[in-house]
C-alpha positions in Angstrom: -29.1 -29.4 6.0 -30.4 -32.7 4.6 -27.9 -34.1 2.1 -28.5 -36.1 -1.1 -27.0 -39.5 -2.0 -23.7 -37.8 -3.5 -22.8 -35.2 -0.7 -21.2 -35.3 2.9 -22.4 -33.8 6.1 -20.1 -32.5 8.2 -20.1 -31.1 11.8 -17.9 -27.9 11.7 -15.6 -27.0 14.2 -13.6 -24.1 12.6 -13.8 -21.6 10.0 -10.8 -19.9 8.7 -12.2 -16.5 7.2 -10.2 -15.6 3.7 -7.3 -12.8 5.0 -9.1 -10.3 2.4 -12.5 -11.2 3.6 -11.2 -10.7 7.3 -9.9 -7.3 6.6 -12.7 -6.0 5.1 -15.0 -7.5 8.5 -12.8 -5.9 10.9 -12.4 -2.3 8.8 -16.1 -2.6 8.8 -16.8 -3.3 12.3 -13.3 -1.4 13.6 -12.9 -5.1 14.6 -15.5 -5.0 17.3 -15.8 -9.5 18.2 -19.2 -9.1 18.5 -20.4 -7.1 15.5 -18.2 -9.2 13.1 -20.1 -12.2 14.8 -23.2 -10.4 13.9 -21.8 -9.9 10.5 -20.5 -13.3 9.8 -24.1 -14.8 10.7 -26.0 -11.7 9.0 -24.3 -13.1 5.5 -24.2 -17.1 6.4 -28.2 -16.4 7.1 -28.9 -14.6 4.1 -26.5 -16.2 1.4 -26.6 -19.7 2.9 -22.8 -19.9 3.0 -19.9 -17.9 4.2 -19.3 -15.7 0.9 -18.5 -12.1 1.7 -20.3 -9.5 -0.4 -17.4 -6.8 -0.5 -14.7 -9.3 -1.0 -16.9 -12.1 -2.8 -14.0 -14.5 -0.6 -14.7 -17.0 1.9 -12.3 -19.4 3.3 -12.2 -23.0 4.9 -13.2 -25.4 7.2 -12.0 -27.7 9.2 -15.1 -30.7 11.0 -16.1 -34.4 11.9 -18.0 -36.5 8.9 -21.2 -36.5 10.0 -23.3 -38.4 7.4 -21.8 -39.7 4.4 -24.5 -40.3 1.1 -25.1 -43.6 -0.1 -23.8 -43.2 -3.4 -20.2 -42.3 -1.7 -19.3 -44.3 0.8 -17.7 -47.1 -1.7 -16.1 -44.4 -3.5 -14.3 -42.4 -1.0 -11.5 -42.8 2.0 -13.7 -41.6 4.6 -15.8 -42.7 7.3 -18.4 -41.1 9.9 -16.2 -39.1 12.6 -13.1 -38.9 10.6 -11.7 -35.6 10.6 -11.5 -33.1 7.4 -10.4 -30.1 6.0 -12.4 -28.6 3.3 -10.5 -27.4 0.3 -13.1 -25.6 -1.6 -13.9 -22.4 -0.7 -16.1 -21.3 1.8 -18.4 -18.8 -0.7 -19.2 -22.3 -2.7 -19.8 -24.2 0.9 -23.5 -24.6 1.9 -23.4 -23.8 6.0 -25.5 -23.7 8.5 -24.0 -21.5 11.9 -26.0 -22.6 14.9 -24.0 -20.3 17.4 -20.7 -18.2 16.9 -18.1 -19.7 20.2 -14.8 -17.8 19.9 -13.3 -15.6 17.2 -9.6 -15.4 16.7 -9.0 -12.1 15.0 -5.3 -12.5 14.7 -5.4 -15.6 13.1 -8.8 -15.1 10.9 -10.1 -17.8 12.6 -13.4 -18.4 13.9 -14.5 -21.3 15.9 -18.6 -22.3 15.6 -21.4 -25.0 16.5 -22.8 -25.5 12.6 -22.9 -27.7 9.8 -21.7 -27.7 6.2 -22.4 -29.5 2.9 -19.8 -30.8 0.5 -20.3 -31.7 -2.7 -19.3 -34.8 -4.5 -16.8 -32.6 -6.6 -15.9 -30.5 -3.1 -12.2 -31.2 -2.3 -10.9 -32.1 0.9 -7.9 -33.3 2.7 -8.1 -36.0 5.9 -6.5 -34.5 8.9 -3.1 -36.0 9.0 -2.0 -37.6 12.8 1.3 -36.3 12.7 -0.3 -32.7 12.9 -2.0 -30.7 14.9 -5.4 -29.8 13.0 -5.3 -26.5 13.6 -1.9 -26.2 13.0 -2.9 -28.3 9.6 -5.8 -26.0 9.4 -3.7 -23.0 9.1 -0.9 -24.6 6.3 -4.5 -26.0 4.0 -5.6 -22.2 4.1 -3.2 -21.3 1.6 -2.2 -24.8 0.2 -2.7 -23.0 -3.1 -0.2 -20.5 -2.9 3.2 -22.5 -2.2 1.9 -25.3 -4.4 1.9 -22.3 -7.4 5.2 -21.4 -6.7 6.6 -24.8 -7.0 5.3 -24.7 -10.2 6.0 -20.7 -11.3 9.9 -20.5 -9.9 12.9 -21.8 -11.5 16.3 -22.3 -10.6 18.2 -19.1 -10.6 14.8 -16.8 -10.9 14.5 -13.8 -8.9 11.3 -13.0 -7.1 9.2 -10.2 -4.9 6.9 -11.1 -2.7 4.7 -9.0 -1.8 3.2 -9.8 2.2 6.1 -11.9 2.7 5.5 -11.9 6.9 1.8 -13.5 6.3 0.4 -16.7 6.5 0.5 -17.0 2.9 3.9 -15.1 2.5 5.9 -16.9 4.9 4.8 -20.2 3.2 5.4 -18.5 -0.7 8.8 -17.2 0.6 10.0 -20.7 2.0 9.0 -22.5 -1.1 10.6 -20.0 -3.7 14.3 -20.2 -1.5 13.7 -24.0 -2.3 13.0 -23.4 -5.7 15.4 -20.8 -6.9 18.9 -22.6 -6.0 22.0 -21.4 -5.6 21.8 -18.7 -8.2 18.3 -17.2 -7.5 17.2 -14.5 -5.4 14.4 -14.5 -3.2 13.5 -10.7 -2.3 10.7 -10.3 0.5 8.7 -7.0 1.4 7.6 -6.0 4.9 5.8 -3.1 5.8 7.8 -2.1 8.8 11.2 -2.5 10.7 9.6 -5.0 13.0 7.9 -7.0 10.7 11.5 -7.2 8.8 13.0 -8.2 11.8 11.5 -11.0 11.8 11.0 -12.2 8.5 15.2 -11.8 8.3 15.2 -14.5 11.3 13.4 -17.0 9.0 16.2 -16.8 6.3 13.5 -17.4 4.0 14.8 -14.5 1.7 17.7 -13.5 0.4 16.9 -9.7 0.6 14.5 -7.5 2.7 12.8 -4.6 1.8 10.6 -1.8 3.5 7.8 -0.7 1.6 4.6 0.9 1.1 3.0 -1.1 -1.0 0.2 1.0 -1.7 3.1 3.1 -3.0 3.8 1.5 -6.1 6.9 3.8 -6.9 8.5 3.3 -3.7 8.3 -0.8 -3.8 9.7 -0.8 -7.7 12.6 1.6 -6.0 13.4 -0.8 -3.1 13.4 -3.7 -5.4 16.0 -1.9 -7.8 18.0 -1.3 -4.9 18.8 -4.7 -3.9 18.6 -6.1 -7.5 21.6 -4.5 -8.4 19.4 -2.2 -10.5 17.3 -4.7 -12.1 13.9 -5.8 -12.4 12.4 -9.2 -11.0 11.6 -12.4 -12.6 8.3 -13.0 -10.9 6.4 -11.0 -8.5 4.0 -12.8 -5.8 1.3 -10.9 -4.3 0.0 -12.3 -1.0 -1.2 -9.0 0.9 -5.3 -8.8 2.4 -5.6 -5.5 1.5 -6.9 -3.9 -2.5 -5.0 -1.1 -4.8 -1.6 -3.1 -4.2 -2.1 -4.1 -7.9 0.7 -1.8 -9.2 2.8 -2.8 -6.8 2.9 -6.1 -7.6 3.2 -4.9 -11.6 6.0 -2.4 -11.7 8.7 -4.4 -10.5 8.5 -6.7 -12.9 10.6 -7.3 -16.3 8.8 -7.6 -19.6 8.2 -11.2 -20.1 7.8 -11.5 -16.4 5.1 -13.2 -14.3 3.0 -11.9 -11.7 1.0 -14.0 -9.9 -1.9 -12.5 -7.6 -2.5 -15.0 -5.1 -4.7 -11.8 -2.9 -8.5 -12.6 -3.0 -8.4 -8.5 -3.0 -6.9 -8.0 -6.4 -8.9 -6.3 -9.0 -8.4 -7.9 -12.5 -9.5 -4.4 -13.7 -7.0 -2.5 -12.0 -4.3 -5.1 -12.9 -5.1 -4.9 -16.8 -5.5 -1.5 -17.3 -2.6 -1.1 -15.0 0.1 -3.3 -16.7 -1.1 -1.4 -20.1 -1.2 2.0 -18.8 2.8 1.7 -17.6 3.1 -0.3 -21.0 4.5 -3.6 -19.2 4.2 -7.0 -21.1 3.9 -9.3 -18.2 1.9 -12.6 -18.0 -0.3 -12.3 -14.9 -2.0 -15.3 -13.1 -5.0 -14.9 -11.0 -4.3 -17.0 -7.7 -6.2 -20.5 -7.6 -6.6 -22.1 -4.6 -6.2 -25.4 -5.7 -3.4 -26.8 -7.3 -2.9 -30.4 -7.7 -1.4 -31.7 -4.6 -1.5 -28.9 -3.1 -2.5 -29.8 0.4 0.3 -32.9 0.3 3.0 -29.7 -1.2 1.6 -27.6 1.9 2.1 -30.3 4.6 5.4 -31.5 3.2 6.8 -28.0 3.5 5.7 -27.6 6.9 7.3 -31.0 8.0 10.8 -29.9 5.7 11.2 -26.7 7.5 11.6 -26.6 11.5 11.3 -22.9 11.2 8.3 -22.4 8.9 7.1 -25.1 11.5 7.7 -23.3 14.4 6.6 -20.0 13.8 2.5 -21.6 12.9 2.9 -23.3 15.6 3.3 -20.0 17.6 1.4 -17.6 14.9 -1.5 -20.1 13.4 -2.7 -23.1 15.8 
């Protein structure tokens, strides 16, 4: 783990595992702690990072500056010791894993003695003081997705998402409320009564449906039957799991966008798809970085004492 004169050491406390990539480690393991951690340093030892070979995912990380190169200590705000999160995936992040501590399966979180390497053109954010980093941790995740919506959702738009009770769809849901006004609609999908339970105490959405959404058919009805009949502006996908491509699709108007923000969407599946059901929709593969994104992120969290609340309980 010797850096050169453009790169930054850093001692890593946390990794939070991509939801897909988590998934796919628990299926695989029928979430047994100590196989995933077996698993986890099986693909760090042999790929050099954390970059799952199923999912081709990884995540991000949360450490102390260790060592900062020559060549970039005039040009950037950080110091030794200061605390970072990194906003560059985790498959593009050299790492080192010297021992596995704790893993948090709920929370996709896994807490290690290692090091990692960023790059010169590695994004990061500085742990803010006024949040808890791992609470700050959990909103950087999936900075990407509510920083998208901002920019997708319009006043008076109507959108699905798709895995509104995640980590991802909570924050997604939140955002497009703000965004849609007075005259939008904000319609959120949970996969059971209990999940909608509690996505309804959020008021984060206008409308709830129950769904399968590995039952394409049965998420396009539910839409239509709290769209008054009609099809959605946008559709967001934020679920971990694949085949929830036509789901996201078939719900959609013509003209429409659907944005995949799920690290377990097949652009195969989604092309052939959307031209098999003869649907002209503009899709968007999810990015994780946005510009701003981690500053859109943290500001929601600070605006919303709920969306607050419930990572504070969920996520840190």
């Amino acid at each position: 783990m010797e850096i050169y004169d453009n790169e930054i050491l850093i001692d890593v406390d946390y990794l939070n595992i991509d939801s897909a990539s988590f998934t796919q480690l628990k299926q695989v393991t029928k979430s047994d702690l100590e196989k995933i951690k077996d698993l986890i340093i099986a693909i760090v030892d042999e790929k050099g990072k954390m970059q799952n070979p199923v999912t081709g995912s990884g995540g991000m990380l949360i450490g102390k500056i260790e060592a900062i190169g020559d060549v970039l200590k005039d040009k950037i705000d950080l110091k030794v010791g200061d605390k970072i999160a990194s906003l560059v995936s985790l498959s593009l992040t050299p790492l080192k894993i010297d021992k596995i501590i704790k893993i948090y399966p709920e929370i996709d979180r896994v807490e290690i003695k290692g090091k990692a390497i960023l790059f010169e053109s590695g994004i990061y954010a500085k742990l803010p003081k006024d949040i808890e980093d791992k609470l700050a941790l959990a909103a950087l995740d999936v900075a990407g997705a509510p920083a998208q919506v901002k920019n997708l959702v319009k006043e008076g738009n109507t959108v699905l998402i798709l895995g509104a009770t995640g980590k991802s769809g909570l924050m997604c849901s939140c955002m497009a409320k703000k965004m849609v006004g007075k005259t939008g609609k904000v319609i959120g999908q949970a996969r059971n009564e209990k999940r909608a339970k509690f996505l309804e105490i959020t008021e984060f959405c206008h409308e709830i449906i129950i769904a399968d959404v590995l039952k394409p058919l049965n998420v396009l009805e539910e839409t239509l039957k709290v769209n008054n009949g009609k099809e959605v502006d946008i559709s967001i996908n934020c679920l971990s799991i694949p085949n929830t491509e036509m789901s996201s699709i078939l719900p959609v108007r013509d003209g429409g966008v659907v944005y995949f923000f799920s690290m377990a969407t097949s652009f195969t599946k989604a092309a052939l798809g959307a031209e098999g059901v003869g649907k002209d929709v503009t899709m968007i593969i999810g990015n994780g970085y946005t510009v701003n994104h981690a500053k859109i992120a943290l500001d929601l969290l600070n605006e919303s004492e709920i969306l607050k609340k419930i990572f504070q309980e969920k996520y840190s």
